[in-house]
N, C-alpha and C positions, 0 to 999 in steps of 0.2 A: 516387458512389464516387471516390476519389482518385485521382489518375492519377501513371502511372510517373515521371513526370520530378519531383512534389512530393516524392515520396520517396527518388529517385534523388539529388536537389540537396541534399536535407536530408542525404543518407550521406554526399555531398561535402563537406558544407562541416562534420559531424563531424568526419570523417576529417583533414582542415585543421587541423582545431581540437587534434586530438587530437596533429599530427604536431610543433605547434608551441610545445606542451604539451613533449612529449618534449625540447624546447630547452633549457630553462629547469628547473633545477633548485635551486629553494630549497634552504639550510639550513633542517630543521623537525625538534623534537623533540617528539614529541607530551606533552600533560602531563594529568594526570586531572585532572576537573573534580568537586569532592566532594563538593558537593552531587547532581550528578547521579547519580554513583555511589552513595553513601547512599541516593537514592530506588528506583536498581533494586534495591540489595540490601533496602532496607523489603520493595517489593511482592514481589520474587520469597521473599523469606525467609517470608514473611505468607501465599503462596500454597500452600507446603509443608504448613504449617499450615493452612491453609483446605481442601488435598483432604485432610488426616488427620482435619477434622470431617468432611467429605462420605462417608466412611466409617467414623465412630465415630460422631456426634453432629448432625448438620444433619438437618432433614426434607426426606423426595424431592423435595415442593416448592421447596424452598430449593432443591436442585441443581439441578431443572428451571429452575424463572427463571434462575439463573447461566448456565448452558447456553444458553438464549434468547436471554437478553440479549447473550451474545458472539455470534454470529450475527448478529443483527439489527441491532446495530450493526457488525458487519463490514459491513454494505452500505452505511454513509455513510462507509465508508473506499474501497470497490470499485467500487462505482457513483456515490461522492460524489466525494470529493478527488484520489481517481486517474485515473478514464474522465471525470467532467465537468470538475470543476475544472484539474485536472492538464493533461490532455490534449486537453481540448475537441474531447471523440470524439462526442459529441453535446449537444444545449439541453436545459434545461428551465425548466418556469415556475418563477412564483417558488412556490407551495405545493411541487412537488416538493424546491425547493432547502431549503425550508426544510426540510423532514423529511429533506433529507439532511445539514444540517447537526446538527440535532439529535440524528438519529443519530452520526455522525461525533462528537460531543461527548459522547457517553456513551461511543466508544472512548476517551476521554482520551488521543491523541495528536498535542498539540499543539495550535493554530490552523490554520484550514485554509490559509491565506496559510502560513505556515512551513511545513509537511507539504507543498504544490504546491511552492512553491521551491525546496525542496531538492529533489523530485523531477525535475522541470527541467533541473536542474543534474545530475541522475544519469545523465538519458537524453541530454544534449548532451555530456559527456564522460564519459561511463561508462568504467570502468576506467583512470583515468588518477588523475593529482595534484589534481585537481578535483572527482572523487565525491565527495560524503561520504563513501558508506559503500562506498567501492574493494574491490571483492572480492578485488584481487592481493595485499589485507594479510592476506589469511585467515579463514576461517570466522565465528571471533568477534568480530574487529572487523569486518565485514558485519552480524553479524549483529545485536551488540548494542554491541561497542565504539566503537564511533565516537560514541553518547551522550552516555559521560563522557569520552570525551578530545579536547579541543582541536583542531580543524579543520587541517587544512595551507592554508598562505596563500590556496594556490588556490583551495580551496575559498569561503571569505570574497570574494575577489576577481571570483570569477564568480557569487556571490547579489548581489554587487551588479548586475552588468551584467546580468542576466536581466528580459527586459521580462514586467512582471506587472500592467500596466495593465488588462486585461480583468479582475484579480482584484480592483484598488483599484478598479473603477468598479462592483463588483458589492455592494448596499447591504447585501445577507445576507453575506455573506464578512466584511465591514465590520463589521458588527454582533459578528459571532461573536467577531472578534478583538478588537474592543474591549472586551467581556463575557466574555472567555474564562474570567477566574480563577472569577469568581460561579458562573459557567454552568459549571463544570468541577465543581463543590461541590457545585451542586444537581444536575446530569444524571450526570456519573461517579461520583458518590459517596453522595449524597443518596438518589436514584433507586431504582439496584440496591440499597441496602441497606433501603431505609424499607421495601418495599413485600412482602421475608417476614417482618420484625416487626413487623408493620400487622395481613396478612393471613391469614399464614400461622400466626402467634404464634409465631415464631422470636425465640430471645433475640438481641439487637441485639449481644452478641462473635459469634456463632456468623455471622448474616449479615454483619457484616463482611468478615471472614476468607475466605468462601465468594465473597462478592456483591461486595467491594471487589477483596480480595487476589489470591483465584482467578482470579474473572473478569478481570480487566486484565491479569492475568501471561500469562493465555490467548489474550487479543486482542492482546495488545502481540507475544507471540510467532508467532504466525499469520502477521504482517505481517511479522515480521523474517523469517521461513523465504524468503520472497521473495528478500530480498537476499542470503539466504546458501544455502540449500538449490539456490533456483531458478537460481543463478550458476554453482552447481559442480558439482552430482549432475544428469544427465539426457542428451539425446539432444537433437540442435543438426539439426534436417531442411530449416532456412532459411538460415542462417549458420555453417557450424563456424569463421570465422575469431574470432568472439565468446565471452563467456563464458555469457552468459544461457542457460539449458537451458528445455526441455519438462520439468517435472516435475510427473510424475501424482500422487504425494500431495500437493503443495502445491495442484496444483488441486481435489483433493477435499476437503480442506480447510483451504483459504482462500479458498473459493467463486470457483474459475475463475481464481486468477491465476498457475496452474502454467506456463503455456504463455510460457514470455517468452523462448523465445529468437524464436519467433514476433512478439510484442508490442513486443522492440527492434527488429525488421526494419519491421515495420509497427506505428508506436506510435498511431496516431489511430484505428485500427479498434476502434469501442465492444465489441465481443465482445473484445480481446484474445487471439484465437486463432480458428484458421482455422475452424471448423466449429462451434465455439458450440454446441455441444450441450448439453442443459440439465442434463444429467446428471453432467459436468463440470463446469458454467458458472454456477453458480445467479445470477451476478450480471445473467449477459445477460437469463435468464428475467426476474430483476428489472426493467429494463432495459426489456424488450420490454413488461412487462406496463403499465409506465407508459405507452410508448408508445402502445399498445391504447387507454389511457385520456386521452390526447392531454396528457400531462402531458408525455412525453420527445420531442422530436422534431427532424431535421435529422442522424440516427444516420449514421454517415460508416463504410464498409465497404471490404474491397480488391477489386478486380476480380480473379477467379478464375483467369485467364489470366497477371497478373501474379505470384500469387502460384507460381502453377506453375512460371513462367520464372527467379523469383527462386531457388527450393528449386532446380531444375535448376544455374543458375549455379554459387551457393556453397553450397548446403546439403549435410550429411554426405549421399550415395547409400548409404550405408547405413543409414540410418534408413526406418523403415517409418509412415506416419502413418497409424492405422483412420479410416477415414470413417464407422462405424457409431456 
């Protein structure tokens, strides 16, 4: 289990970071980036489309894979690039890693070196000129603007100093990102779509729309709810000085990563929320089941004492947290 003073030193030397931040104030204009913009409005435009065949014209089959497929690759975004990659909240061998990465590559965001980095970067100056994705600009740039529009210096400045050596010496990580375009063609695109006009005798527009369009507009926004939902709408029972909230639909459907105001107080705790219930948590179930099967292990947790002392400290006393 981690002990008080790793986490204590790590809020210190944020806190530092953050206050010296607040010095230095660039001129920055943000500017749209249009290709990236053109691409969210392809999928999301294409996604509109794709649930108006899920209820005109796709077969159940078809919706059920799409449906699957967003899930089951949300767990090499939960249990892959965020609790192991990201945070190195616990190990795995290399067969788990692989399957997490290949999950994670059928979410199609991004490499996992780029997606860890900038997560990195979120949780050592969160809410500052250095997020990426700063929830103090507002809802939709958290949530999806900061995509297409040009970083503020800071942010560029601190991916650079971010040590990510444990991510350059990891061969699968390496691999993925070297292969990413192929592997993004055949696993996010190829994949989901081949396999209801294979199987199912789905005509290849219909799985498109459904299997490309739907499903990524699906996964891509699950994950963005995080940055924006989970930042503003909720109850803060660890921190009220932060923005990160507790929020119950993002954990039920984003498989457990509602609890962040939690998960910024204690960012190495592989559950990402104090109680891990599986009912909430599918990723910890995940998580644990590999453990069980001696694929995950070295799972790094908070001592129960501290997290008590911590909510006492600074958490809202009027938040109520169920243990059931």
């Amino acid at each position: 289990m981690a002990s008080e003073s790793e986490y204590l030193s790590a809020e210190v030397l944020n806190a530092d970071d953050n206050h010296n931040e607040s010095k230095k104030k660039l001129d920055y204009t943000p500017k749209l980036k249009w290709p990236d913009l053109i691409a969210q409005i392809f999928i999301h435009g294409g996604a509109l489309y794709g649930l108006y065949l899920t209820m005109t014209a796709a077969k159940i089959a078809t919706t059920l894979w799409a449906l699957g497929m967003i899930y089951l690759s949300g767990f090499g975004i939960t249990a892959g690039v965020h609790r192991l990659w990201s945070h190195r909240a616990y190990k795995a061998k290399w067969p788990l890693r692989l399957l997490l990465a290949f999950l994670f590559t059928i979410s199609g965001q991004r490499h996992i070196y780029a997606w860890a980095l900038d997560h990195r970067v979120h949780h050592k100056y969160s809410e500052s000129d250095s997020d990426p994705h700063d929830a103090r600009r507002g809802f939709w740039f958290a949530h999806v603007g900061w995509l297409f529009l040009t970083p503020h210096p800071s942010v560029e400045a601190r991916r650079k100093a971010i040590d990510m050596t444990d991510l350059e010496n990891d061969p699968i990580v390496y691999w993925q990102r070297e292969m990413y375009i192929p592997l993004f063609a055949l696993l996010c695109i190829g994949l989901p779509v081949f396999v209801p006009w294979y199987y199912f005798d789905e005509s290849l527009w219909i799985s498109f729309f459904v299997c490309f369009n739907l499903r990524f507009s699906a996964t891509l926004n699950l994950a963005f709810s995080v940055n924006s939902f989970a930042h503003m709408y909720g109850f803060k029972p660890y921190d009220k000085n932060i923005m990160p909230t507790e929020n119950i639909f993002v954990s039920l459907t984003a498989l457990g990563e509602g609890w962040h105001n939690y998960h910024h107080v204690f960012p190495q705790d592989y559950k990402t929320g104090e109680f891990g219930t599986y009912g909430m948590n599918f990723t910890t179930a995940f998580i644990d089941a590999f453990a069980y099967l001696g694929q995950a292990y070295d799972l790094k947790a908070v001592d129960p004492a501290l997290i008590k002392k911590r909510a006492a400290r600074s958490g809202d006393v009027s938040c109520k947290v169920s243990t059931e």
